[in-house]
C-alpha positions in Angstrom: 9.0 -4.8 28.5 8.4 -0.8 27.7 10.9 -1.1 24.9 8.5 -4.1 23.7 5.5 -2.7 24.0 6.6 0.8 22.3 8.4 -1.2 19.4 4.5 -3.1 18.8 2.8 0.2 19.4 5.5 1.8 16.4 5.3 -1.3 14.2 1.3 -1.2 14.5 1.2 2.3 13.5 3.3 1.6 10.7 1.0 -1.6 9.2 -2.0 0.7 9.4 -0.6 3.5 7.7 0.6 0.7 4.7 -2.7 -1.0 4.6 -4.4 2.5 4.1 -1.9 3.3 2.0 -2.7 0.6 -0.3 -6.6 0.4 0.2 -6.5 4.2 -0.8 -4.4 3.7 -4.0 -6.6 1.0 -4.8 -10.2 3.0 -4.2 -8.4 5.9 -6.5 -7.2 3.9 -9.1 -11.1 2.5 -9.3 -12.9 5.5 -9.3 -10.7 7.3 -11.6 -11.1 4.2 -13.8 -14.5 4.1 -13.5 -14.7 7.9 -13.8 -12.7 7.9 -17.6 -15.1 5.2 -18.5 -18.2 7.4 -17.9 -16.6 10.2 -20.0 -15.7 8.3 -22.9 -19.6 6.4 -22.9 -20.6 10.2 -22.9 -18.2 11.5 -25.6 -19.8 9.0 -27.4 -23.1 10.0 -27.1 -22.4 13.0 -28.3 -25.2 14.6 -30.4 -23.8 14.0 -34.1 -21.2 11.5 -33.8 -23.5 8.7 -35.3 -24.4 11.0 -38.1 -21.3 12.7 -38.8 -18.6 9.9 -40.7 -15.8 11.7 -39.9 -16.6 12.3 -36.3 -17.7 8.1 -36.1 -13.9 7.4 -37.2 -12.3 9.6 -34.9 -14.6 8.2 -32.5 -13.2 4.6 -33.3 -10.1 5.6 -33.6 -10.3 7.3 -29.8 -12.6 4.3 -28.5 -9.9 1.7 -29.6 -6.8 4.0 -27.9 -9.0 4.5 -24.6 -9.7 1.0 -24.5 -5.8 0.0 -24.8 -5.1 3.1 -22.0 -8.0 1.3 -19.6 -6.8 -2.2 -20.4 -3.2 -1.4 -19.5 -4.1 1.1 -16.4 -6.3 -1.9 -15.3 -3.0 -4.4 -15.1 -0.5 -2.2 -14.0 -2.7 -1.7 -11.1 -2.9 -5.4 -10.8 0.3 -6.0 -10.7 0.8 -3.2 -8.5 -1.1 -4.3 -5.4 0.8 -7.9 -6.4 4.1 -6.0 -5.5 2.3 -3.6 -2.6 1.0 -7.3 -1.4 4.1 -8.7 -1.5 6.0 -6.0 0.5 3.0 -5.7 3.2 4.6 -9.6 3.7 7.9 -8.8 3.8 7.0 -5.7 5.9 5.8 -8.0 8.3 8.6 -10.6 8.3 11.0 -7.4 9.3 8.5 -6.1 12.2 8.5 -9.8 13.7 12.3 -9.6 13.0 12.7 -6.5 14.6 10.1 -7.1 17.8 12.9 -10.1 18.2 16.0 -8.0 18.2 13.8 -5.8 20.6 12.4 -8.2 23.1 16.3 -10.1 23.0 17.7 -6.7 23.9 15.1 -5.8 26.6 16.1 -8.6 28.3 19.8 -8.3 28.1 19.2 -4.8 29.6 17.2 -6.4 32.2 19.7 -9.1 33.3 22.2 -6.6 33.1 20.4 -4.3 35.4 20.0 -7.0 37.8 23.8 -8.1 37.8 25.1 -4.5 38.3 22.5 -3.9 41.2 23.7 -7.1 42.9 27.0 -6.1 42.2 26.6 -2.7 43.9 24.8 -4.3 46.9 27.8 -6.5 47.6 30.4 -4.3 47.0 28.0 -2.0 49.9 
């Protein structure tokens, strides 16, 4: 059971790397969102900008763009932990797959240990 318990050991490495992988890209994708948000609010509090017509369009203009940017950035990212979601599951159908084809094998190797040993002590 050695080859067992190293293939669960490898596998259980492998789903905490992907779920840190994912909680990460999700904390980033957050915080940088959050993080344009607070520079656009203080852009627009920019001393002048109210006064200044110009500057208001351009502001509006910019505002309506950065809003569209966040918008999108916000469901990409949505549908981005959809698909890291959906291969964390299919990550785990394989491991249970594979810790199968592992555990199957383990105990071919065993039987056949056993037969050749017995085979050896008669032949002795």
């Amino acid at each position: 059971m050695e080859m067992v318990n190293f293939y669960d050991a490898w596998t259980e490495a492998q789903k905490t790397f992907t779920k840190n992988l994912v909680n990460t890209q999700k904390d980033i994708r957050t915080q940088w969102l959050n993080a344009v948000v607070e520079m656009q609010e203080t852009m627009n509090s920019f001393p002048g900008v109210k006064d200044n017509a110009q500057a208001k369009d351009a502001v509006k203009l910019y505002n309506t763009w950065f809003d569209n940017a966040v918008d999108t950035t916000k469901a990409m990212g949505e549908e981005v932990s959809k698909v890291q979601t959906a291969l964390q599951a299919a990550l785990e159908k394989q491991y249970a797959l594979g810790r199968q084809v592992v555990t199957n094998f383990a105990d071919l190797t065993k039987t056949a240990t056993k037969t050749v040993n017995e085979a050896v002590v008669k032949a002795n």
